[in-house]
C-alpha positions in Angstrom: -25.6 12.1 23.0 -23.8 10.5 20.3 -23.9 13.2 17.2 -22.7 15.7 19.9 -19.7 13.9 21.2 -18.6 13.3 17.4 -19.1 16.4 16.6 -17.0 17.8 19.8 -14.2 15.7 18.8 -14.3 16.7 15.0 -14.1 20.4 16.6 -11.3 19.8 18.4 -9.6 17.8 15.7 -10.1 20.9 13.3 -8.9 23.1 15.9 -5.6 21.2 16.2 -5.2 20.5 12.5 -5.3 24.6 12.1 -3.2 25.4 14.5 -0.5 23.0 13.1 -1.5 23.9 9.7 -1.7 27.8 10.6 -5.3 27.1 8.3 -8.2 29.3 7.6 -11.5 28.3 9.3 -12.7 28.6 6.0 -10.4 26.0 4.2 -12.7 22.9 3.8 -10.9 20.0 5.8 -10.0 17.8 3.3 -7.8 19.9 2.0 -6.5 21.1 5.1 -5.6 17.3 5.5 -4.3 16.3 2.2 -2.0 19.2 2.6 -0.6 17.6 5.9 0.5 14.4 3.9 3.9 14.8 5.4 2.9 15.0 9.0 3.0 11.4 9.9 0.4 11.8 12.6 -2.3 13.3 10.0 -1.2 10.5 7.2 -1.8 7.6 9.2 -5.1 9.2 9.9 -6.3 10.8 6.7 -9.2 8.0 5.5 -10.4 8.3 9.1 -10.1 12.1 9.1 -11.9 12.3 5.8 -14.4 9.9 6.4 -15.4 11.9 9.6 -15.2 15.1 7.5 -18.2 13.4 5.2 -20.3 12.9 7.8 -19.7 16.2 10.1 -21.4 17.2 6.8 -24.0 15.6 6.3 -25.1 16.1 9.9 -24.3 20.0 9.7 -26.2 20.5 6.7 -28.5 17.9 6.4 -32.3 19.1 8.0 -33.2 17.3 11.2 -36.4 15.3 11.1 -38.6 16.1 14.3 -35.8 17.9 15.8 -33.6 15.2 15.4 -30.4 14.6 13.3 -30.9 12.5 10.1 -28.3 10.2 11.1 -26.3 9.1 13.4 -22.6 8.0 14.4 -22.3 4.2 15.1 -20.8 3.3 18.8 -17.3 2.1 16.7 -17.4 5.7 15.1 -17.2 7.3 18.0 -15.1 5.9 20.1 -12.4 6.0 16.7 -12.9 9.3 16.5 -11.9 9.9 19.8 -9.3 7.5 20.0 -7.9 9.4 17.2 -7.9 12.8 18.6 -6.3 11.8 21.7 -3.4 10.2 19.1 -3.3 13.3 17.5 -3.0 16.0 19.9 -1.2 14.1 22.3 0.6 11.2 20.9 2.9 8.6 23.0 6.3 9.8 22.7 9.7 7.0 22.2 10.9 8.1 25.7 10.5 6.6 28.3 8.6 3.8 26.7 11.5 2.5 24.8 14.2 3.9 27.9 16.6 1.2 28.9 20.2 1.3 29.5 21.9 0.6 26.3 25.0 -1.9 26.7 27.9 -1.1 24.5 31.4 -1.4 24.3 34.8 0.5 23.3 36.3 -0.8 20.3 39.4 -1.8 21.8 37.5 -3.7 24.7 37.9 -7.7 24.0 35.5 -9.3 22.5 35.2 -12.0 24.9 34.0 -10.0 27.5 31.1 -8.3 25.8 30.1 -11.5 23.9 29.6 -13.2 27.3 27.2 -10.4 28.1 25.5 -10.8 25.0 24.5 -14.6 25.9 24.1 -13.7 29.9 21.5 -10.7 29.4 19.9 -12.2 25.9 20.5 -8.8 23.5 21.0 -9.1 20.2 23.4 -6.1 19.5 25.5 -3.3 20.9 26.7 0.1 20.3 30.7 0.4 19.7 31.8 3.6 21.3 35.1 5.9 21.2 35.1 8.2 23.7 31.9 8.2 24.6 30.4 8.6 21.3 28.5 5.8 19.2 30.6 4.9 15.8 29.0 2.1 15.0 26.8 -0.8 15.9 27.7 -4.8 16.1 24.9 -7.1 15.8 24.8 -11.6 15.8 24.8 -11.1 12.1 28.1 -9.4 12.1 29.6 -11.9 14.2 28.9 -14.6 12.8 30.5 -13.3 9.4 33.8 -12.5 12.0 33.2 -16.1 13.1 33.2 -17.6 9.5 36.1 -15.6 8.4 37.8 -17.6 11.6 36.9 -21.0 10.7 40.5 -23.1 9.5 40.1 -25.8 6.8 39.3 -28.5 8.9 36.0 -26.6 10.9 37.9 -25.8 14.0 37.8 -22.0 15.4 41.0 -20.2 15.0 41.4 -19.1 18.2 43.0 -15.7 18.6 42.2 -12.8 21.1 39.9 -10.7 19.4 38.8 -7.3 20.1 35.7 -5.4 19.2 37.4 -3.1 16.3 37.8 -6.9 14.9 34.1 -6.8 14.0 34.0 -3.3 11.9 35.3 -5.1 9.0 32.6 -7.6 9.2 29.0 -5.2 9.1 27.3 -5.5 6.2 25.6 -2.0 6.2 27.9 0.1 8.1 26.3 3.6 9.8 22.8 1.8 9.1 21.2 3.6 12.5 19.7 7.1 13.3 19.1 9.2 16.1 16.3 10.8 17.3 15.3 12.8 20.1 13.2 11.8 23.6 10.7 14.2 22.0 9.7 11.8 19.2 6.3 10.6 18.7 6.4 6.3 17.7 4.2 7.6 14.7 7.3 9.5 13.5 10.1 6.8 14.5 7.8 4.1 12.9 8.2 6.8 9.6 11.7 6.6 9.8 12.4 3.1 9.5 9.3 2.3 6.9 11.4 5.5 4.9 14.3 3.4 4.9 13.2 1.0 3.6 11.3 2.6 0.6 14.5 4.9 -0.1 17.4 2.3 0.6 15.5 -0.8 -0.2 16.9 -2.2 3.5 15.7 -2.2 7.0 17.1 0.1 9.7 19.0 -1.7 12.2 18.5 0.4 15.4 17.2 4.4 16.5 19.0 5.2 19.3 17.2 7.9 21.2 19.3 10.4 22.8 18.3 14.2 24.5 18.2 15.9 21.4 18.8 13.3 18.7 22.9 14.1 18.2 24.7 11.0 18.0 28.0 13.2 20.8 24.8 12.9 23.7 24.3 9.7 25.7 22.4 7.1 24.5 18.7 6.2 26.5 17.6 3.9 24.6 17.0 2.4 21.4 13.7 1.2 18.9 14.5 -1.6 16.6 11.4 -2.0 13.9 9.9 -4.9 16.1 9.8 -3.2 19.3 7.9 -0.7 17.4 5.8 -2.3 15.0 4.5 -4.5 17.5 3.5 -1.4 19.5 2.2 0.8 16.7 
């Protein structure tokens, strides 16, 4: 029956919501949600959440007519609410769906080389590394400022043997990339670049997700805001 299975996933929903919370059973929901406003999951769901609270009520409190409820959840409200519980208590995480080995090079590489694999494997932009560890992160913007700042009088390409530290100079937002760890919900790395934007008034170029989100542990992948937009 439709009520039932709404009202079995509102249960559950609450359940989770207090354990996270660490909530009263007597708290009234909405307020239990409005006080999660910082947990991404909850705040990309809180209309929904509410709108379910409004009619768990009516249905609880409400009198049945001839035994049976005065209204009823529509097929679309059901299968929301349930879509949304599943989201909640068990959302997909960054890893593996955005796992890929990350191509990078050492800023003393030439830049020949990694350019080359740029154009053969189509990526757009690489981690520079010393010693292992990312220090910063070249993308075809930065080069082509490094390519511009090459250009003699005439047009023509100054050609010189260039290596990767040549680029640094040339980023336009230096450090502009986070880590985060494999444990990451997309709900909370989709956060972190929309937060970005509202505090620094730019977009984040990359997350690169590593074991524990330290930027010393190997890199497994990395988001950029399209991958993820287009997934969330």
């Amino acid at each position: 029956m439709q009520t039932n299975e709404f009202l079995e996933n509102f249960k559950l929903i609450e359940k989770h919501i207090n354990r996270i919370g660490n909530f009263p059973e007597e708290k009234s929901f909405q307020s239990k949600v409005s006080e999660l406003s910082k947990n991404s999951l909850i705040a990309r769901f809180q209309e929904d959440l509410k709108s379910f609270s409004n009619l768990r009520n009516l249905l609880s409190h409400e009198p049945k007519k001839n035994g049976d409820y005065i209204a009823k959840p529509s097929d679309f409200t059901v299968s929301r609410i349930k879509e949304i519980h599943q989201l909640i208590t068990n959302p997909p995480l960054v890893f593996p769906k955005f796992k890929f080995e990350v191509l990078g090079a050492e800023s003393d590489d030439y830049l020949n080389s990694i350019l080359m694999e740029m154009n053969e494997k189509s990526f757009s932009q690489f981690p520079v590394y010393e010693n292992g560890i990312v220090k910063e992160l070249i993308n075809t913007n930065t080069i082509s400022r490094w390519l511009f700042s090459k250009l003699e009088e005439n047009g023509n390409i100054l050609s010189v043997e260039s290596k990767v530290a040549d680029l640094i100079n040339h980023i336009e937002f230096k450090n502009n990339y986070k880590f985060i760890p494999k444990k990451t919900n997309v709900f909370e790395a989709f956060d972190k670049f929309k937060n970005q934007i509202k505090n620094e008034k730019r977009n984040l170029d990359v997350l690169f997700i590593t074991e524990n989100g330290k930027q010393n542990e190997k890199v497994e992948g990395l988001i950029t805001i399209e991958d993820i937009a287009e997934f969330v």
